[in-house]
C-alpha positions in Angstrom: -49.9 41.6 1.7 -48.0 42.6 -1.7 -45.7 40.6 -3.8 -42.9 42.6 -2.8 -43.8 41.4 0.8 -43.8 38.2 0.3 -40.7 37.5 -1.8 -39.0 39.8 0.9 -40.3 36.7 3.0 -38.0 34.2 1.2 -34.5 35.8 2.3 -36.2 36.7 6.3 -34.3 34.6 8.9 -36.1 31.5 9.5 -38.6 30.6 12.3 -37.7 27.4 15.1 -37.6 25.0 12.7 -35.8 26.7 9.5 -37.1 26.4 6.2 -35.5 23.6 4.3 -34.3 24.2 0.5 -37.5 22.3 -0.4 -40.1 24.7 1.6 -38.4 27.8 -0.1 -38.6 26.3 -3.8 -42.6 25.8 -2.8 -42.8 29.0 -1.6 -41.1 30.8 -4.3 -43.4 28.5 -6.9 -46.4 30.0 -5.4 -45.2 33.7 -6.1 -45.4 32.4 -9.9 -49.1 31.7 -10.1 -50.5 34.7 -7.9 -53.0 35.7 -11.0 -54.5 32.8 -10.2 -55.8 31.7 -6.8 -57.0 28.4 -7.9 -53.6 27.6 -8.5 -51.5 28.8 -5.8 -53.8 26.7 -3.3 -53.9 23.7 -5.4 -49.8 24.1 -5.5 -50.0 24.8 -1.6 -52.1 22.1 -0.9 -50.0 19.7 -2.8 -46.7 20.8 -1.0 -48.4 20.0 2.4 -50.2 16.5 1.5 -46.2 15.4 0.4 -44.2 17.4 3.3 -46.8 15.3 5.7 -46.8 12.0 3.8 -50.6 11.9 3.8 -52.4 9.9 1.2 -54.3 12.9 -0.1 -56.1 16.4 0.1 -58.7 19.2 -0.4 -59.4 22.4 0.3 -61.9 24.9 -0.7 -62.0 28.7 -1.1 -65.4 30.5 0.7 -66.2 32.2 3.3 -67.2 31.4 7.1 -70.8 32.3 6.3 -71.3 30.4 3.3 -73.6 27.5 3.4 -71.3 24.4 1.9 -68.1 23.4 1.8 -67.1 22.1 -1.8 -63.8 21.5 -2.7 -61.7 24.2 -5.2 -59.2 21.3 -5.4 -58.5 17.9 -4.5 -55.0 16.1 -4.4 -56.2 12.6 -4.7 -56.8 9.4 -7.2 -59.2 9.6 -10.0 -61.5 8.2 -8.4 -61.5 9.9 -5.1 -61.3 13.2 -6.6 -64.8 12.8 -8.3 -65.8 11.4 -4.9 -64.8 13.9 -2.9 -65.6 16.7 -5.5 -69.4 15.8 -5.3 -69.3 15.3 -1.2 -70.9 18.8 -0.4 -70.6 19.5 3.8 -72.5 21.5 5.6 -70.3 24.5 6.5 -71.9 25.3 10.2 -71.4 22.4 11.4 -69.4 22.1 14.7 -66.6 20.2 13.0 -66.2 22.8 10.1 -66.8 25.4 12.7 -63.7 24.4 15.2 -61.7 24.8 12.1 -62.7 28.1 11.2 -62.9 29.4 14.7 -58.7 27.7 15.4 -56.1 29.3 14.4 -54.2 26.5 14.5 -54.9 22.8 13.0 -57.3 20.9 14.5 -56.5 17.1 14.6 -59.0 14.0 14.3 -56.5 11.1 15.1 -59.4 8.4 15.1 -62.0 9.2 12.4 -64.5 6.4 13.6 -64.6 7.4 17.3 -63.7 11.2 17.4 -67.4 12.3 18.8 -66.5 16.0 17.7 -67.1 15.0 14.3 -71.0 14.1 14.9 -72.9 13.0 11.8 -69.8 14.3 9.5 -68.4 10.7 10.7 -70.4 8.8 8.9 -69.8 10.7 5.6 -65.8 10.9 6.3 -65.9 7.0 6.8 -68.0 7.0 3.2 -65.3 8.7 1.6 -62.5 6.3 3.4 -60.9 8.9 5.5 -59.6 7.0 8.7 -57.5 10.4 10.0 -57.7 14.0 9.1 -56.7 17.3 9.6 -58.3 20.1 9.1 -56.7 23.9 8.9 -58.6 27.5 8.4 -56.6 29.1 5.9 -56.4 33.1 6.3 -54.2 36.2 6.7 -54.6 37.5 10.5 -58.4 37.5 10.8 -59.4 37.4 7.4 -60.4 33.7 6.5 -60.4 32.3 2.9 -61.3 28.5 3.3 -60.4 25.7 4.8 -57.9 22.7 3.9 -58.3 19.2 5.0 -56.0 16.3 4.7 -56.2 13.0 5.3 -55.3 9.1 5.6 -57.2 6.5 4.1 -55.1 3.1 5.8 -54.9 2.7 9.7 -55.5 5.7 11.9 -52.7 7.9 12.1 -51.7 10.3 15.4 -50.3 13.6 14.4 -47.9 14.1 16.2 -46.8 18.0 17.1 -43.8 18.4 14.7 -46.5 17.7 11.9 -49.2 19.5 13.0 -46.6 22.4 13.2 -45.2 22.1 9.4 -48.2 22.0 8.3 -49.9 25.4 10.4 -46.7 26.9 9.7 -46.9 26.6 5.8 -50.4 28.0 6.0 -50.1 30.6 8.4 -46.3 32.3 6.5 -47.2 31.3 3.1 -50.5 29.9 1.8 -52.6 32.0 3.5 -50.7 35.3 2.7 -50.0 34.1 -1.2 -53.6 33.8 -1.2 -54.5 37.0 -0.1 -52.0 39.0 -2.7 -53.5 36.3 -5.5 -57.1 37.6 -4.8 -56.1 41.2 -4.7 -54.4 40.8 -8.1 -57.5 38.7 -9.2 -59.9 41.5 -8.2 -61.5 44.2 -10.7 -60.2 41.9 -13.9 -62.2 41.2 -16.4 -64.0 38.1 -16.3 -63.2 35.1 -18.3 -65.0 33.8 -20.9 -65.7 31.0 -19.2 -66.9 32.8 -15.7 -68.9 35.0 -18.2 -71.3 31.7 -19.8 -71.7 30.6 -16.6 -72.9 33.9 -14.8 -74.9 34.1 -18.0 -76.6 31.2 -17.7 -76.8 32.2 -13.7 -78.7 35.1 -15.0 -81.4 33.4 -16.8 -82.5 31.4 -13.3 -80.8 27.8 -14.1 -79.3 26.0 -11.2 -75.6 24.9 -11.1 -76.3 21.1 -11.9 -78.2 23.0 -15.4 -75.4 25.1 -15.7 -73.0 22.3 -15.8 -74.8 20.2 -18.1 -75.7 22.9 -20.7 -71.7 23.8 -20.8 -70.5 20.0 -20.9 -68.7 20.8 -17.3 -69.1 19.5 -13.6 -70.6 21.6 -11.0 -67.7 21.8 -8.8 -65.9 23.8 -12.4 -69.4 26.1 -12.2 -69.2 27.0 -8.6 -65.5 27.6 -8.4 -66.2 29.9 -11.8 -68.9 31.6 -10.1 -67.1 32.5 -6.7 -64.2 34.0 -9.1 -66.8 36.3 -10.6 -68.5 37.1 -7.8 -64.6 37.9 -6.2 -64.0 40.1 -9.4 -67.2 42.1 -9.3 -67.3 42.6 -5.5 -70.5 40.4 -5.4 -71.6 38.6 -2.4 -74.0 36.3 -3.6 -76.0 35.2 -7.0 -78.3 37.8 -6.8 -75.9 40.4 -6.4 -73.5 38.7 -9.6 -76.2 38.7 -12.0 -77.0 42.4 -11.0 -73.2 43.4 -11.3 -72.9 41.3 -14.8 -75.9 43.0 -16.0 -74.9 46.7 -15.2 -71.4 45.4 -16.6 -72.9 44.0 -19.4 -75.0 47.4 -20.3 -71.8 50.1 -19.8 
């Protein structure tokens, strides 16, 4: 997916439901941030947690076969952002895995009851989350993270014409503003930021000792990690440090 693609999107006849004035000024908004991922989905996610009237947010960049989910962003309070932020979940479990596995958004109408969710219930209702959905976000069969958002008062059924704004932003926008983001993000330099942290990486601390040393949280360190790992084709620490370090000597 190129740029030129997806602005050609904004003038293409519209789908069942036509895209409003509003959806198109979101749209085009994400076309302005594509050198930086982090942004277009924290602009993305934003668009959907107002379109649906939810009372907030998150979604993470990672892959299927990574071991967590942590939030790149969070549209929340204060306080529920830090919550949230430090609320790791295990990304194989069944509940994270029906997302991943849908191509559409998978619903949980009655946090409390839903037995799908398992032992994630009990952390959900921890964080106050009453009703959720959650969406894989990806272009065709390539999958980039997930999204979740959520209600924190009453239970909420999400009914079809939501569930279908909501997969439709993702699936004709997000998801392929994402994929053009990364592909500009890829083979530039790092940051200085990305480059103390894989530093640091490289001299065996952990992300919590990471964080602290650089006076930032380790939600900041692991979204500056998965950057650099994205910018040197690296897919996992070992393979960072060993990229930064052949970098570094060049």
């Amino acid at each position: 997916m190129t740029v030129d693609q997806l602005r050609r999107r904004l003038d293409a006849p519209g789908t069942d439901e036509p895209w409003t004035e509003r959806d198109r000024d979101r749209a085009a908004r994400l076309l302005l941030h594509l050198d930086d991922p982090t942004r277009v989905l924290d602009l993305g996610l934003r668009h959907l947690v107002t379109e649906v009237g939810a009372a907030r947010g998150d979604a993470g960049l990672l892959d299927v076969d990574d071991t967590t989910y942590v939030p790149t962003v969070v549209v929340a309070d204060a306080d529920a952002v830090q919550q949230i932020g430090e609320t790791p979940l295990p990304n194989d479990h069944p509940t994270l895995r029906s997302a991943w596995s849908c191509d559409r958004p998978v619903a949980f109408d009655d946090v409390d009851r839903d037995v799908r969710l398992g032992s994630l219930a009990t952390v959900f209702a921890g964080l106050g989350t009453t009703s959720m959905v959650a969406r894989r976000i990806g272009f065709g069969p390539v999958g980039l993270g997930l999204l979740c958002i959520d209600e924190v008062e009453g239970r909420r059924r999400w009914d079809d014409r939501t569930i279908e704004r909501i997969d439709d932003f993702v699936r004709r926008w997000l998801g392929p503003a994402l994929v053009a983001s990364m592909l500009l993000a890829d083979g530039t330099p790092l940051t200085t930021a990305e480059r103390q942290a894989v530093a640091e990486l490289a001299r065996g601390s952990t992300y919590a000792e990471i964080a602290r040393r650089l006076g930032k949280s380790e939600r900041t360190i692991d979204n500056q990690l998965r950057s650099a790992r994205r910018k040197l084709g690296a897919r996992n620490g070992v393979e960072l440090v060993n990229a930064y370090e052949a970098e570094t000597r060049a």
